[in-house]
C-alpha positions in Angstrom: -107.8 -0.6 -58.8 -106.4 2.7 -57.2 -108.8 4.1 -54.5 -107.5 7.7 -55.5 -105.5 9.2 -58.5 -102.8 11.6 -58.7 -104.1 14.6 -60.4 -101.7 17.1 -62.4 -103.7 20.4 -60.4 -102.3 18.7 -57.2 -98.5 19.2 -57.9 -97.5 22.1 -56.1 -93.8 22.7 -58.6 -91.7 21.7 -55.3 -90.8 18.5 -55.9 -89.3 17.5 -52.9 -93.7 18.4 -51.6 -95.3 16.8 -55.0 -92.8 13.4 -54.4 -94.1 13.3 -49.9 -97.8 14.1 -51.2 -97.7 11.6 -53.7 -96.2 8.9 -51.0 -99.4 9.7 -49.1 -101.7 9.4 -51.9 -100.3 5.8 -52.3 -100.2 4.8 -48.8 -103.9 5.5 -48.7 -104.3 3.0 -51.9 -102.6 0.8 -49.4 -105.1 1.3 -47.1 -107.8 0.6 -49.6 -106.0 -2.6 -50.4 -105.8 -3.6 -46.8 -109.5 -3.0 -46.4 -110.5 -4.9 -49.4 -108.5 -8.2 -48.0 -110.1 -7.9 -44.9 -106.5 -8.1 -43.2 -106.4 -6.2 -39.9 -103.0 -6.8 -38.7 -102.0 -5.7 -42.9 -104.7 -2.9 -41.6 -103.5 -1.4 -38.5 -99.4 -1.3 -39.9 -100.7 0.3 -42.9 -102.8 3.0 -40.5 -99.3 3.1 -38.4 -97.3 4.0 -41.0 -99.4 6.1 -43.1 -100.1 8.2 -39.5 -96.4 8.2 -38.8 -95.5 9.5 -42.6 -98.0 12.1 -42.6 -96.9 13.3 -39.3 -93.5 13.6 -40.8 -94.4 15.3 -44.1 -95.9 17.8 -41.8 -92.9 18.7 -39.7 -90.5 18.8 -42.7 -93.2 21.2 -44.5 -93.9 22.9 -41.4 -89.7 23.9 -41.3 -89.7 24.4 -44.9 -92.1 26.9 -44.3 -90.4 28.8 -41.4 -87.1 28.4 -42.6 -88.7 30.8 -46.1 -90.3 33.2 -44.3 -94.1 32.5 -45.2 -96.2 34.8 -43.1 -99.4 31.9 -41.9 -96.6 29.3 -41.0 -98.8 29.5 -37.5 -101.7 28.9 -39.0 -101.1 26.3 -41.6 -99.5 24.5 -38.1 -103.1 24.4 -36.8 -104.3 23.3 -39.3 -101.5 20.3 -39.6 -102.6 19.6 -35.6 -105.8 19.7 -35.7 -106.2 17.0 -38.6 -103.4 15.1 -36.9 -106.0 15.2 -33.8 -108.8 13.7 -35.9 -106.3 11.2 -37.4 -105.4 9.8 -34.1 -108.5 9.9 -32.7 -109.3 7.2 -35.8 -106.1 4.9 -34.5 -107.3 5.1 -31.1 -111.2 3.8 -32.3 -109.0 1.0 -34.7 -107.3 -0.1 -31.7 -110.3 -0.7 -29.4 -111.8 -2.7 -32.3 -113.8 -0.7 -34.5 -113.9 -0.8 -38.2 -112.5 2.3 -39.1 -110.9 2.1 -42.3 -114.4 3.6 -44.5 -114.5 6.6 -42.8 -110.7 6.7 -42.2 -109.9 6.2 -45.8 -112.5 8.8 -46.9 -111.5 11.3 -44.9 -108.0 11.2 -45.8 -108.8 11.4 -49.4 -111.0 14.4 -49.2 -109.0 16.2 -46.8 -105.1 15.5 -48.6 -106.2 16.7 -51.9 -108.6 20.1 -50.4 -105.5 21.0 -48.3 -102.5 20.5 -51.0 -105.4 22.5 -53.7 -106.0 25.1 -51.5 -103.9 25.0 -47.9 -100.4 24.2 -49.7 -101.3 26.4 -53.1 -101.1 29.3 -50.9 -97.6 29.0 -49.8 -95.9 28.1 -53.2 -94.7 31.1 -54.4 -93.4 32.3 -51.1 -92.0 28.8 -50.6 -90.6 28.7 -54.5 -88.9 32.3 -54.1 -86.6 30.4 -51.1 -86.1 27.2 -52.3 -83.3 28.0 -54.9 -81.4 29.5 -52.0 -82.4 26.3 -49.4 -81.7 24.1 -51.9 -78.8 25.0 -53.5 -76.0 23.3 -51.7 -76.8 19.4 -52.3 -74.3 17.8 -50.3 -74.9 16.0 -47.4 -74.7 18.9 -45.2 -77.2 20.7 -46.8 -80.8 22.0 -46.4 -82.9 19.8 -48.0 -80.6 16.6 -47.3 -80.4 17.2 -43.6 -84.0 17.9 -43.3 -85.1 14.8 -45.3 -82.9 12.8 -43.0 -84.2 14.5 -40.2 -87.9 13.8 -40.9 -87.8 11.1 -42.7 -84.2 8.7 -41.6 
């Protein structure tokens, strides 16, 4: 059974978002899954990559946000580091030993969905007005291609 559920007031309308958010949401299931077997090698690479994802997710929203103009692009930043602080603050307590994945795997689930409801609501429509223009070419030499390969290989 899924530890958390994709819920229709968390799509933000920009797909390429609602497609990386919903990649997190089932990486944490992976995590639940992991914990449940009691697997901590399965554990720690599901921590690794879910880490490693979320810090990508956050650079390619952090450029799509700069590259429309939204005016708290600074601020949603700090936000992005300071969670990515507590986040690696968890890995580093995983790997001296302790049983992190409870508190991990709670804390991801509250946090995700409070900062794509109220965090990532509030750049949409500034986002949304610039999309059609940074999306438009869909070549390989476009926007949303070269940033995807950028963040994400």
């Amino acid at each position: 059974m899924a530890y958390l559920v994709w819920q229709a007031d968390l799509d933000t309308g920009i797909q390429v978002i609602d497609t990386q958010h919903k990649r997190i949401v089932e990486m944490i299931n992976q995590l639940h899954d992991a914990q449940a077997q009691h697997d901590r090698a399965l554990l720690g690479n599901v921590i690794e990559e879910l880490v490693d994802y979320t810090i990508s997710h956050f650079a390619f929203e952090e450029t799509l946000l700069e590259d429309s103009g939204y005016q708290f692009t600074r601020a949603h930043k700090k936000v992005h580091e300071l969670f990515i602080k507590r986040v690696s603050d968890y890995r580093m307590r995983f790997d001296s030993g302790e049983d992190v994945a409870e508190e991990l795997k709670g804390l991801l689930g509250r946090w995700l969905f409070n900062h794509i409801r109220n965090d990532d609501a509030n750049y949409v429509e500034s986002v949304k007005a610039s999309m059609q223009e940074l999306t438009r070419d869909q070549s390989h030499s476009g926007w949303l291609s070269r940033s995807m390969k950028r963040f994400f290989g």
